[in-house]
C-alpha positions in Angstrom: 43.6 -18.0 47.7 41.8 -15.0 49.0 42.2 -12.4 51.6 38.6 -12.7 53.7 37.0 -11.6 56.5 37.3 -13.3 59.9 34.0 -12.8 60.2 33.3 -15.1 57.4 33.6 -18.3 58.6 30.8 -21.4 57.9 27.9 -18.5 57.2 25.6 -19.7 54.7 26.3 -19.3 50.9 22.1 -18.1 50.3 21.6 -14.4 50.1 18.7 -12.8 49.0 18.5 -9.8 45.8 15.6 -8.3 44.5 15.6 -9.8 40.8 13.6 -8.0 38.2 11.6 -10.8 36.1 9.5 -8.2 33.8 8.0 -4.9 33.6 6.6 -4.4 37.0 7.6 -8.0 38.3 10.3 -7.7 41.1 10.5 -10.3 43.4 12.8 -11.0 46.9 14.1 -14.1 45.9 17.2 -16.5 47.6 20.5 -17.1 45.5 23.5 -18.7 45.9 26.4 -15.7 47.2 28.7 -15.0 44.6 32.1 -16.0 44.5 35.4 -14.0 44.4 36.5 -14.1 40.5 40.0 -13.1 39.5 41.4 -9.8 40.3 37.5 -9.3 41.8 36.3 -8.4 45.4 33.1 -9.4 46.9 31.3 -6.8 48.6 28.7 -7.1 51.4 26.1 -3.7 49.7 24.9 -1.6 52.8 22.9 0.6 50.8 21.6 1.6 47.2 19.9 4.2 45.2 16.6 3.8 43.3 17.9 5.6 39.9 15.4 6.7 37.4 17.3 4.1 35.2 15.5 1.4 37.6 12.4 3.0 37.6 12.2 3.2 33.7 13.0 -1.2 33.9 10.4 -1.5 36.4 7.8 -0.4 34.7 9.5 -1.3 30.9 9.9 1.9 29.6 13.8 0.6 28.8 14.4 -2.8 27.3 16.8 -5.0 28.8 17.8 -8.9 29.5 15.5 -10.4 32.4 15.8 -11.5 35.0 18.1 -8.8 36.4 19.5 -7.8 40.0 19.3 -4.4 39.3 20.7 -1.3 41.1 23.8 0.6 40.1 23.8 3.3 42.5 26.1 1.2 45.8 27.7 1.3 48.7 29.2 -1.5 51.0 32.2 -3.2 52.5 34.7 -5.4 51.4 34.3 -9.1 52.9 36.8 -10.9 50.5 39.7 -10.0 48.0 40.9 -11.8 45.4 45.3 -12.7 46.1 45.4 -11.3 42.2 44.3 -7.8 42.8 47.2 -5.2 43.0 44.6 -2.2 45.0 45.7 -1.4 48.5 41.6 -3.2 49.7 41.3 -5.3 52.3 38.0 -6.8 54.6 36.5 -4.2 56.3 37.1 -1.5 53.7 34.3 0.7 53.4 33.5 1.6 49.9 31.0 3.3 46.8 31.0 1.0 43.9 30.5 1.6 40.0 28.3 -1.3 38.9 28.1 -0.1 35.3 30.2 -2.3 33.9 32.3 -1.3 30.6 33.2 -4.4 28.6 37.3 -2.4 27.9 37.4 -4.2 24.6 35.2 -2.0 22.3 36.5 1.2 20.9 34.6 3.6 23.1 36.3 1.7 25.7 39.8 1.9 24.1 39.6 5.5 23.8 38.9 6.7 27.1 35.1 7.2 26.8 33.9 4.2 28.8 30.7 6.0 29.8 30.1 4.9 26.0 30.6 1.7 26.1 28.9 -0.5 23.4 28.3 -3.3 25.2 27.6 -2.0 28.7 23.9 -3.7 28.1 24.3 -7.0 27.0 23.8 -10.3 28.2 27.3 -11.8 29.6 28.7 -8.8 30.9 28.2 -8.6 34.6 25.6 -5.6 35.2 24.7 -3.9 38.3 23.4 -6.2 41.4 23.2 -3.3 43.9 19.8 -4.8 44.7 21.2 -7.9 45.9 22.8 -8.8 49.9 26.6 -9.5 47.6 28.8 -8.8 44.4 31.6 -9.3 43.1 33.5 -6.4 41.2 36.7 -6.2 39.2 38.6 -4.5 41.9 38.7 -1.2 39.7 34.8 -0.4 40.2 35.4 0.1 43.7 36.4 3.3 45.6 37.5 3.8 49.1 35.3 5.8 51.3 35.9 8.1 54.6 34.8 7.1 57.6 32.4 10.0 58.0 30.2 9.1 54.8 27.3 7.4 55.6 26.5 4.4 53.7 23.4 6.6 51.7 25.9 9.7 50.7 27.9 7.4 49.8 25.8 5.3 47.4 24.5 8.5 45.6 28.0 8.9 44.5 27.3 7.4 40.8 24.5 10.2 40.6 26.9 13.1 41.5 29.5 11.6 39.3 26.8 12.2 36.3 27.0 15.4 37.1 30.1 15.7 37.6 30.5 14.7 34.1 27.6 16.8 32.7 29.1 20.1 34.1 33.1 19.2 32.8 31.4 18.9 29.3 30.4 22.5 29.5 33.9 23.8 30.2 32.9 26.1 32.9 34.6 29.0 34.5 33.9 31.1 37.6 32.4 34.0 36.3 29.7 32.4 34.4 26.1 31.8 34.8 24.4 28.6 34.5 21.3 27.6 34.0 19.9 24.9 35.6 16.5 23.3 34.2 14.5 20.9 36.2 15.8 20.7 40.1 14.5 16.8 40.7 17.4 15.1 42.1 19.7 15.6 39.6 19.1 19.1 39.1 19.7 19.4 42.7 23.4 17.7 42.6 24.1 20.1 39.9 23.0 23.1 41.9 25.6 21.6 44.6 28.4 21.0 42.1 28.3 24.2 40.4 28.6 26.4 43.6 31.5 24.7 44.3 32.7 26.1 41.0 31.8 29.3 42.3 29.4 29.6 39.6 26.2 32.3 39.4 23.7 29.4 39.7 19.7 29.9 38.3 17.2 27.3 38.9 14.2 26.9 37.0 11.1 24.7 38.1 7.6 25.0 38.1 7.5 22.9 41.6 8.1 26.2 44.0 8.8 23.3 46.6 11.7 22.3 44.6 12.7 25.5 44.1 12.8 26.1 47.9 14.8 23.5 48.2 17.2 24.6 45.5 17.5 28.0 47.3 18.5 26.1 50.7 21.3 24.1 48.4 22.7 27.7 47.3 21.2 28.6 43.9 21.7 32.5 43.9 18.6 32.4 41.7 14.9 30.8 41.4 12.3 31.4 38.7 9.0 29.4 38.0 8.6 29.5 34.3 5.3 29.4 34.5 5.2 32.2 36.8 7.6 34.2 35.1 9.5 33.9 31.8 13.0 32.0 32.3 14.1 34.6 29.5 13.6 37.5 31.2 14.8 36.3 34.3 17.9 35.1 32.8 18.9 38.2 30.7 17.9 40.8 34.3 20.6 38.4 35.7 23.4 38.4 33.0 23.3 42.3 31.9 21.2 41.1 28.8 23.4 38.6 27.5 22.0 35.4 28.4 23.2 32.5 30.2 26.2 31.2 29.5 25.3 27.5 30.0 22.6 25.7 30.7 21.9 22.3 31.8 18.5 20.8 31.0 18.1 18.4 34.3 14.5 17.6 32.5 12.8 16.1 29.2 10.0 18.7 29.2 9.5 20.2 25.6 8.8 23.3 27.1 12.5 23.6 29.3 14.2 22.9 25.6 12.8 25.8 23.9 13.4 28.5 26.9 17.0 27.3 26.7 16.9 28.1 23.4 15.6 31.9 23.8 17.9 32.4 27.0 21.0 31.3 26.3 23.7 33.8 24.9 25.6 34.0 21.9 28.2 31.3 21.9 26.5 29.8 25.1 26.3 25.7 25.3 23.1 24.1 26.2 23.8 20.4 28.1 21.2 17.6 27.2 21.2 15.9 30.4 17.6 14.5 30.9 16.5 11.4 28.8 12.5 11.5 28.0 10.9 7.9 28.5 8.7 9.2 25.2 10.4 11.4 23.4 9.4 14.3 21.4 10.6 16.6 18.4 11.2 20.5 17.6 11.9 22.1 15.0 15.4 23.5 15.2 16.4 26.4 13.1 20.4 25.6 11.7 20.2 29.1 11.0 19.2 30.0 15.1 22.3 27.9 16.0 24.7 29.1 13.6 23.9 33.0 13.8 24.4 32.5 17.7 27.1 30.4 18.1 25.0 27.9 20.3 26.8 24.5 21.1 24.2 21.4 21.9 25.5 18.7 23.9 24.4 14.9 24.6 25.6 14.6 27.9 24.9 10.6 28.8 26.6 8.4 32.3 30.1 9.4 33.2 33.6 8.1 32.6 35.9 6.2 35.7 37.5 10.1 36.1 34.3 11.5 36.6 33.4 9.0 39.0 36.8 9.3 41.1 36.7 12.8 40.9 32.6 12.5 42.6 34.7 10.3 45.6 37.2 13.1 46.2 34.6 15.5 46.7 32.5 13.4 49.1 35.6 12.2 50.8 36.4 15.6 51.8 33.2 16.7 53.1 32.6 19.1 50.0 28.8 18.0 49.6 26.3 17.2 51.9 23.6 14.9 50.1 21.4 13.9 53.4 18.4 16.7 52.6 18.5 14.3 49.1 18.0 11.4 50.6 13.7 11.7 51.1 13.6 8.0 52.3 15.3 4.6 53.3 13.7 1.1 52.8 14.7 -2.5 54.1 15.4 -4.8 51.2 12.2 -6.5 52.1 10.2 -3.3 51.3 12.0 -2.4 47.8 8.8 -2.7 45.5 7.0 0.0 48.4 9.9 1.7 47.8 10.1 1.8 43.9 6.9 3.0 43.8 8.2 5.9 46.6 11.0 6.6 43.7 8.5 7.3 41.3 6.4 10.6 43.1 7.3 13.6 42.0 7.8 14.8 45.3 10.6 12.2 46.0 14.5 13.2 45.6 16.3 10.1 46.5 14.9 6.7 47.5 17.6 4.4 49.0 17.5 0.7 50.2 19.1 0.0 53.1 20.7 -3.7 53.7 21.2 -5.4 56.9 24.8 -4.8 57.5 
């Protein structure tokens, strides 16, 4: 038994998803709708992000199981619950979902750092499906949202909740200066979030549209690197001491060794970006022990991070439309993809038929 829709009556059980087969081989293709598990709600998506994560499986720059319905980045409504699950949902709910899906058996898991998951990858564990018309969720990935969220805020909520986790791992206080390195989209969101914090907020960029665009979002602060060093424009800014945290928001080589030279004495540098290639610098032990500097892998978010991203869009504290550059249909997702991967994008988002 099963609380449903009225709406939901003898509709057909096809829906379409966009399945990833390979590298660069995404195809619209009909399945059969999922049905409600235990303790699971299906979901009708209304809309979801084109991550970088996507990106770097559509063109096979991260190894994965194929084929996939990717897309992580959702929102929808609820069309069916499941009689087992406890949450106050019901049809009609509208809602932001968390399609990574932690397996809650392996250690990271038992210890409160889901983001860390071990298994969060592998084959047999439900993963993602934003890119699909339906899933079904354990009830816990799913998050009420207000009425005055669109559907496209509200599916950049997994992004913001990144960020959310990124800036709690550098125990931040109000009177501090940050740094933040790269303003693509997620530099952006952490432009956003750290104001809130009432933070002294410099971005760095060596796209001055960008940078425009971070000015607009509240960054007190804008250098091009390239223009002018982040060094100098840091310490001018902090009475000579250096930031107190920065966040690298990009995998340039370049970005890592400016933090390096403009962060203060006991400052924290937050390794946010992942490089599809990769690279290596020489670190000095000595640099980082005569200064104090902490380093810090900063990688997804945890289920509080991701609750604490809902309260703030819930209340109105964010506004991520100027981040959303375009919408798609379904239909149009590979024209889209390849949207998601100009420079000059912030935020593609496929839009469903709801």
């Amino acid at each position: 038994m099963s609380r449903k829709s009225s709406a939901q009556s003898k509709e057909a059980f096809v829906v379409k998803a966009a399945v990833l087969y390979g590298p660069e081989d995404l195809r619209i293709t009909e399945c059969e709708k999922p049905k409600v598990g235990c303790k699971e709600v299906l979901v009708r998506i209304a809309a979801c992000g084109i991550c970088t994560l996507e990106q770097r499986l559509f063109l096979g720059d991260q190894k994965i199981f194929y084929p996939l319905v990717a897309g992580h980045e959702a929102s929808g409504i609820v069309e069916e619950v499941d009689e087992q699950v406890l949450a106050d949902l019901k049809p009609g709910d509208r809602v932001a979902l968390d399609l990574l899906n932690r397996c809650g058996e392996c250690y990271f898991c038992r210890i409160g750092s889901d983001h860390l998951c071990e298994n969060r990858f592998k084959k047999g564990l439900n993963l993602m499906g934003g890119f699909g018309e339906y899933v079904s969720v354990p009830a816990a990935q799913l998050f009420k949202i207000s009425h005055g969220l669109t559907f496209e805020e509200a599916a950049l909520t997994e992004p913001v909740s990144t960020c959310v986790h990124s800036l709690n791992s550098l125990k931040l206080s109000a009177q501090e200066t940050i740094v933040i390195s790269g303003v693509g989209i997620m530099g952006m969101l952490h432009v956003l979030l750290a104001k809130l914090r009432g933070i002294q907020v410099i971005a760095s960029d060596i796209d001055d549209s960008r940078l425009k665009q971070a000015e607009a979002l509240g960054a007190d602060i804008v250098v091009n690197p390239e223009e002018s060093p982040l060094r100098d424009v840091v310490k001018q800014a902090t009475s000579g001491r250096g930031a107190d945290a920065i966040v690298l928001a990009t995998p340039a080589q370049s970005a890592f060794t400016d933090a390096l030279s403009s962060v203060r004495l006991g400052g924290r540098i937050a390794l946010f970006a992942k490089s599809s290639k990769g690279f290596e610098i020489p670190v000095s032990p000595d640099h980082l022990h005569a200064k104090e500097i902490t380093l810090i892998g900063v990688q997804g978010r945890t289920s509080r991070d991701f609750q604490e991203a809902v309260a703030l869009l819930n209340r109105g504290r964010l506004d991520l439309r100027p981040l959303v550059s375009n919408t798609v249909p379904l239909e149009q997702i590979e024209e889209g993809m390849k949207l998601a991967l100009d420079r000059s994008t912030y935020r593609v988002v496929v839009r469903m038929n709801t």
